[in-house]
C-alpha positions in Angstrom: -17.7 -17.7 -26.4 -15.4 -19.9 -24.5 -13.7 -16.5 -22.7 -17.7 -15.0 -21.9 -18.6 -18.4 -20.5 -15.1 -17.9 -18.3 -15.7 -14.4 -17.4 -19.5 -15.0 -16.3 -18.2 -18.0 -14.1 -15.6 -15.6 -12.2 -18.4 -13.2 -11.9 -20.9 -15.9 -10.5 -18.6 -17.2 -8.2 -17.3 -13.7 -6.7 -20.8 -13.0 -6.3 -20.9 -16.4 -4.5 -18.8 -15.8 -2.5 -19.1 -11.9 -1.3 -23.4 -12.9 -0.6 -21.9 -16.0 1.7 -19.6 -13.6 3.5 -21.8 -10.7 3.4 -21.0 -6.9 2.9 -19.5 -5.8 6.3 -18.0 -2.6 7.3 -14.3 -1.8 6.7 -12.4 -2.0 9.5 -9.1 -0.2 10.0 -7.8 -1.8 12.5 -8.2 -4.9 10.4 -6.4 -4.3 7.7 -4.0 -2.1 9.3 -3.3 -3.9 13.0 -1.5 -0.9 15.4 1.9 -3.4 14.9 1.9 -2.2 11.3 1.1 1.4 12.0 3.7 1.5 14.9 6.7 0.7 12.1 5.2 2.7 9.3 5.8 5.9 12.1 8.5 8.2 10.1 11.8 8.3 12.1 12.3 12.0 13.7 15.9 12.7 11.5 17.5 16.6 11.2 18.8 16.4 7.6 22.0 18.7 7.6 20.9 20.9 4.5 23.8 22.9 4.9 26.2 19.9 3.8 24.1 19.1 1.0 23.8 23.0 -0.6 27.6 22.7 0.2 28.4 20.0 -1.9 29.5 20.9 -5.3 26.9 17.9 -7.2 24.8 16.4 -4.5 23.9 13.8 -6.8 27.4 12.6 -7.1 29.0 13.7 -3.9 31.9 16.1 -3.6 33.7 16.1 -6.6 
């Protein structure tokens, strides 16, 4: 009973608290400021495949 009564108070207070706030719409640029997205750009690398079929256990290196 003690864990229902705990569980309902969670529930009462996250409804609290989302009615006081309100529903709003999701905002990219909130969660993800252009900062953020500027450093998660992938790096424009040339991978030398030819080194790596080359090597005799690419796991290991050159062996």
């Amino acid at each position: 009973m003690k864990l229902f009564f705990t569980t309902l108070g969670i529930f009462i207070t996250v409804l609290l608290v989302w009615l006081v706030i309100g529903m709003k719409k999701i905002d990219r640029n909130t969660f993800l400021p252009s900062a953020v997205l500027d450093k998660a750009v992938p790096l424009n690398a040339i991978i030398d495949i030819e080194f790596i079929n080359n090597l005799k256990n690419p796991a290991n290196g050159s062996k």
